[in-house]
N, C-alpha and C positions, 0 to 999 in steps of 0.2 A: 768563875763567872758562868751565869746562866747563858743558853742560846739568844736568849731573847736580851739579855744584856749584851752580848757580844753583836747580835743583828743593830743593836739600839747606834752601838759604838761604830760599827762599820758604814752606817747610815748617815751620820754625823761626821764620819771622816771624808765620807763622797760629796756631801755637801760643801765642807768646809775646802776639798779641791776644788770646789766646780766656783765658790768664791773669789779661792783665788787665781782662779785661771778669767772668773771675768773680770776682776781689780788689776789685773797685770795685763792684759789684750786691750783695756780698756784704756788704760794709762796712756801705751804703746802708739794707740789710737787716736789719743789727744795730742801728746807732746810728737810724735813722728808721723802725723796721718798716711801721706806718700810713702814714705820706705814700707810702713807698717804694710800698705794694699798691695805695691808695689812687689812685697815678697810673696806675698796669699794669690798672688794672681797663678792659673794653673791651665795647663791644657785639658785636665779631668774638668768637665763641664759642670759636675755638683759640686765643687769646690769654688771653681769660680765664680758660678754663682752665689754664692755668696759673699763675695767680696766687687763684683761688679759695678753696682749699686754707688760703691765707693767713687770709684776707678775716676781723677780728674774732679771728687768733690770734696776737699779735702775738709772743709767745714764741715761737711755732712758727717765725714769718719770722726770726726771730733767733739761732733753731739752724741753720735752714737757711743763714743767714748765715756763720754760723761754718765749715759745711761746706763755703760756696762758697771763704771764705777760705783755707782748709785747703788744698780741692783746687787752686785758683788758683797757691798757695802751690808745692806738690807739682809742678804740671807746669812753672811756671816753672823749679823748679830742677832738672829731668830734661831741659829744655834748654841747661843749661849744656854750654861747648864743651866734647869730650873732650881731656884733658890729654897 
């Protein structure tokens, strides 16, 4: 395989992690909102922040949920191979 095949390949596997890491957090976020914030909460302050926002709204983690799933959704299927 060429470099530029092999970049193409490794570029389409980082994507297709970062898919499924937003379809599984996302899920995690709908169906458990609480446990889900509940375990991200941290005494490191850039961590926490971003899971703060959540902290006591659990509908909120649950839209946000939805979004994750949405978008996870979306780029997974924008790396399908071209036909």
């Amino acid at each position: 395989m060429s470099d530029r095949t092999n970049l193409q390949i490794g570029l389409r596997r980082s994507g297709e992690m970062a898919a499924v890491f937003m379809i599984g957090d996302g899920l995690l976020g709908l169906l458990q909102p609480k446990r889900h914030v509940e375990l991200w909460r941290s005494d490191v302050p850039a961590v926490d922040l971003l899971v703060r926002p959540f902290a006591d709204h659990p509908r909120r983690r649950r839209a946000y949920g939805l979004l994750q799933l949405a978008a996870g959704i979306a780029l997974a299927s924008a790396l399908r191979k071209p036909e």
